[in-house]
C-alpha positions in Angstrom: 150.0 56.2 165.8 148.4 54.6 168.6 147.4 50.8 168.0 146.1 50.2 171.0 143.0 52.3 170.7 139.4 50.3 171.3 137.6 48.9 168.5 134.1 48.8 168.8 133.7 46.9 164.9 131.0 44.1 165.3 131.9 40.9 164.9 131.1 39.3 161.2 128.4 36.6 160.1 130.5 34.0 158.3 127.2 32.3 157.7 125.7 35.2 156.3 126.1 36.2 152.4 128.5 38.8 151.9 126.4 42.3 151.5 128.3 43.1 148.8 130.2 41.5 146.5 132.5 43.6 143.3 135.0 41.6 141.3 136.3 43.3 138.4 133.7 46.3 138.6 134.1 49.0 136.0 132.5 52.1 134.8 133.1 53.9 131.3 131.7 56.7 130.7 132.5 59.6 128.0 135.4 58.2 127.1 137.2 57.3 130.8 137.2 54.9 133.1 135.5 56.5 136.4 136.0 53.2 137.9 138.1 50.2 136.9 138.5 46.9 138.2 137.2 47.1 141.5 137.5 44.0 144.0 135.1 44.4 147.2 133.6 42.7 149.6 131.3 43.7 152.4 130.6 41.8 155.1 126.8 41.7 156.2 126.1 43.6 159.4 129.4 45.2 159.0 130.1 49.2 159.2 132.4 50.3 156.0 133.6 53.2 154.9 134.9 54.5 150.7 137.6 56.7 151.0 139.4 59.2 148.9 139.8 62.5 147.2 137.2 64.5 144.8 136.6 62.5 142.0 138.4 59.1 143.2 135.2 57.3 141.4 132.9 57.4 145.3 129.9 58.6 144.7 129.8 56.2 141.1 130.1 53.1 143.2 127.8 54.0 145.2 124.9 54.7 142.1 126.1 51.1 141.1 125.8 49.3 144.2 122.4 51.4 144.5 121.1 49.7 141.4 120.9 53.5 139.5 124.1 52.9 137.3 124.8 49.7 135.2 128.7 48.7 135.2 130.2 49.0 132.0 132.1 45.6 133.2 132.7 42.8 136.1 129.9 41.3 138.3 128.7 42.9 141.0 126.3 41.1 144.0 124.1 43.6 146.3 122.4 41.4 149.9 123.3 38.2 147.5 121.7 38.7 144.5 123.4 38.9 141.4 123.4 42.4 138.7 121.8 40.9 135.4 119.3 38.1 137.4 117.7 40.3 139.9 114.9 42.8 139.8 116.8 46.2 141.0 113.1 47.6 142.4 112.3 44.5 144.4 116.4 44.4 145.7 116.1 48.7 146.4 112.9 47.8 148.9 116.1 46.0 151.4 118.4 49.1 150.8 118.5 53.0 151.3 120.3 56.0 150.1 120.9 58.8 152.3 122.3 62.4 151.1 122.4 66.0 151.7 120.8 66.5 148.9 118.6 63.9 147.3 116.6 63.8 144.1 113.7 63.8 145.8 113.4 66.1 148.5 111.0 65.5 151.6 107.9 68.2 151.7 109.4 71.4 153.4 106.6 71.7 155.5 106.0 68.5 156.9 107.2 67.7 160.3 110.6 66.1 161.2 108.1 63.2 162.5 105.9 62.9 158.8 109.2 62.7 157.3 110.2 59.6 159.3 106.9 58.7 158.5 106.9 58.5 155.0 110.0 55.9 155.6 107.2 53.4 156.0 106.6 53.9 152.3 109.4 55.4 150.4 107.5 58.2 149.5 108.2 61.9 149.8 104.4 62.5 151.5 102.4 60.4 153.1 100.0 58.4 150.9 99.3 55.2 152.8 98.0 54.6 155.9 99.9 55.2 159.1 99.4 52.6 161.8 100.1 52.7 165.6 103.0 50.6 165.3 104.6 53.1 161.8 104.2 56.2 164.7 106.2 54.2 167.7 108.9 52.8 165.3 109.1 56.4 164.4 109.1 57.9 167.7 111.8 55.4 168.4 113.9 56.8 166.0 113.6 59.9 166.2 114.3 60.3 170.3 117.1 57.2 169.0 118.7 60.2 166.1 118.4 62.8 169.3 115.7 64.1 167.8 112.9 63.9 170.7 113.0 67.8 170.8 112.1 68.6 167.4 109.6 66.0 166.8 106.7 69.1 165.6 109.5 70.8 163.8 108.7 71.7 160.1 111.7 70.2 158.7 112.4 73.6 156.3 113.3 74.6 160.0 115.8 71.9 160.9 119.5 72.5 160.9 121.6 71.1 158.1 122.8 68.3 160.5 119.1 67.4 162.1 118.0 67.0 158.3 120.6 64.5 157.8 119.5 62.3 160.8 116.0 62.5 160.4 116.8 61.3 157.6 118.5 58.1 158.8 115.6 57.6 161.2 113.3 57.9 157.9 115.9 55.4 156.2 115.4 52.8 159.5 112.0 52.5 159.8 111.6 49.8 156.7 114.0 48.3 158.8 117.0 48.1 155.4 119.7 45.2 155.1 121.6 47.7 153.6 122.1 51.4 154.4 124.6 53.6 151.9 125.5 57.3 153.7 126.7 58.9 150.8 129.1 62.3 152.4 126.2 62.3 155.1 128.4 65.1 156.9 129.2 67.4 154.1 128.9 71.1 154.9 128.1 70.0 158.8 129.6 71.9 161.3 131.4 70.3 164.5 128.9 69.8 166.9 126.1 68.7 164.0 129.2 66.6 162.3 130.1 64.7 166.1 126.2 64.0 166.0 125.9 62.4 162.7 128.7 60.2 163.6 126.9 59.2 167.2 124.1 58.3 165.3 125.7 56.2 163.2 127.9 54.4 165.7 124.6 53.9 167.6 123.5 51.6 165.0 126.1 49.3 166.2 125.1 49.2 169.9 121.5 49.3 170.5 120.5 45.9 169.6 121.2 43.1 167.7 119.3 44.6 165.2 121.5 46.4 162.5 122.1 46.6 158.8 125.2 46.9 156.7 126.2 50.3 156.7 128.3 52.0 154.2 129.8 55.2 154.7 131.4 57.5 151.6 133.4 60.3 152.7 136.5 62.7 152.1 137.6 62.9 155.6 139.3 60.5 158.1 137.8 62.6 160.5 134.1 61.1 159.6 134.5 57.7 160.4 133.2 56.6 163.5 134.6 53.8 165.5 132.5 50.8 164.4 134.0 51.1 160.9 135.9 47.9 160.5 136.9 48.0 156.8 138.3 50.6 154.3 138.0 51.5 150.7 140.7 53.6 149.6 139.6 54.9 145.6 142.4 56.8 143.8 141.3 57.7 140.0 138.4 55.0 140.2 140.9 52.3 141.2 141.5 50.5 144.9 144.4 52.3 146.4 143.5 50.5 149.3 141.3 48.6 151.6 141.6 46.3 154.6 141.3 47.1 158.5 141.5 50.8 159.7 144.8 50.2 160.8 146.5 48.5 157.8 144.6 51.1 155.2 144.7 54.4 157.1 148.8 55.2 157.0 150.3 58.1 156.5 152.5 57.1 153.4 149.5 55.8 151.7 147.2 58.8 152.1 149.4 61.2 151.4 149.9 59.4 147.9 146.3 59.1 147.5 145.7 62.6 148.3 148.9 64.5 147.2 149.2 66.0 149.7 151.9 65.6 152.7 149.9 64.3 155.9 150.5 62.5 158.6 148.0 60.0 160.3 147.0 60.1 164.0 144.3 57.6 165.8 142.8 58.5 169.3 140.3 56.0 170.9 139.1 54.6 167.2 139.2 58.0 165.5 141.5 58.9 163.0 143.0 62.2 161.9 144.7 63.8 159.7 147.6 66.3 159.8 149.2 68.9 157.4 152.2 71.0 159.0 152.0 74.4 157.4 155.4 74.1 156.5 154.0 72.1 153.3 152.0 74.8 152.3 154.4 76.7 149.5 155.1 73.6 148.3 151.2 72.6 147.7 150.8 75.8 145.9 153.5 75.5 143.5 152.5 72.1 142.5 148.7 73.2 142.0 
């Protein structure tokens, strides 16, 4: 492993309020624990990233820091404002939620610049009234994304991977303290994957400007280098979490993910490994 690779991680706000902040966080729910006892904290303006395997408890977390699930137990802080004392529709304004495959789906039709649009308002159309400054903050993001080409594209007709960073472009226009990328590469293939990950790195270099950012993912292979923490969730629980290096090991993953790997970095990036030789015995243990 080579620990000598750049980091590019921001430097933390120790006058700023943590962006989030878990002690004891649990979830029951028909009869199990999806998650249990979970100690986090995020610092604000940091880049994070949730690790671990199908159904390690990620996607949960991120409906409870999102306000959309209640924890069965623990406390639970979100841009400093407690669970239990804080109106979750007022505290969702200073947040967003970008996936695949949302609950509410932008129009088809519209263009990959209405869609940014309607960022303005957190709406899936546009019902307000778009001002001169709304369009150049769009523009801005779009061209920011690498999206300058398609600007007039119906986004039906945008690849899987320009969806997802119009998307983040429509997510940045309110300007969020808090942005949660929930598997924002899932189903993307290299080239559209690599650009998902430049846009998110971008976040930490153009400006001062930048919110917390937490990425949920499967793969080692989709964090980008600004991530400067990691969440390691095995069976709802913390495997894990701390600094790239001290979190992403070998000995630890491989536990996590049963699964024999070893872990390579390479100028921030990590990887993963699996010599076929481990094959047979993956198949006889499934």
């Amino acid at each position: 492993m080579d620990n000598n690779a750049p980091n590019h991680a921001p430097a933390e706000n120790p006058a700023s309020p943590p962006a989030i902040r878990a002690r004891g966080v649990g979830v029951y729910r028909n009869g199990r624990w999806i998650l249990k006892n979970v100690d986090w904290t995020v610092p604000s303006g940091s880049c994070v990233a949730v690790l671990g395997p199908n159904g390690s408890g990620k996607s949960t977390l991120t409906r409870v820091i999102s306000g959309y699930m209640w924890p069965t137990d623990g406390e639970l802080s979100v841009l400093g404002e407690r669970f239990g004392s804080v109106n979750l529709h007022e505290l969702r304004e200073s947040l967003r939620l970008v996936q695949p495959t949302g609950l509410a789906e932008p129009d088809s039709e519209a263009t990959a610049f209405e869609v940014a649009l309607t960022g303005a308002f957190g709406t899936v159309g546009l019902y307000g009234q778009v001002t001169d400054a709304i369009r150049s903050e769009a523009e801005r993001l779009l061209a920011t994304v690498g999206l300058r080409s398609v600007f007039n594209t119906p986004y039906q007709n945008l690849s899987s991977g320009e969806r997802i960073r119009c998307l983040i472009a429509r997510a940045m226009i309110r300007k969020p303290r808090l942005l949660l990328l929930d598997e924002p590469t899932s189903g993307l293939d290299l080239l559209a994957r690599e650009q998902v990950l430049a846009t998110i790195q971008s976040l930490f270099q153009n400006g001062s400007e930048r919110p917390t950012v937490v990425l949920i993912t499967h793969h080692l292979e989709e964090l980008p280098p600004a991530v400067s923490h990691v969440l390691v969730l095995d069976e709802g629980a913390v495997a894990a979490q701390g600094a790239p290096e001290d979190v992403l090991r070998s000995d630890l993953l491989s536990a996590v993910y049963r699964c024999p790997l070893q872990v390579v970095q390479s100028e921030g990036r990590y990887y993963s490994r699996v010599s076929p030789g481990a094959w047979d015995s993956l198949l006889a243990e499934s």
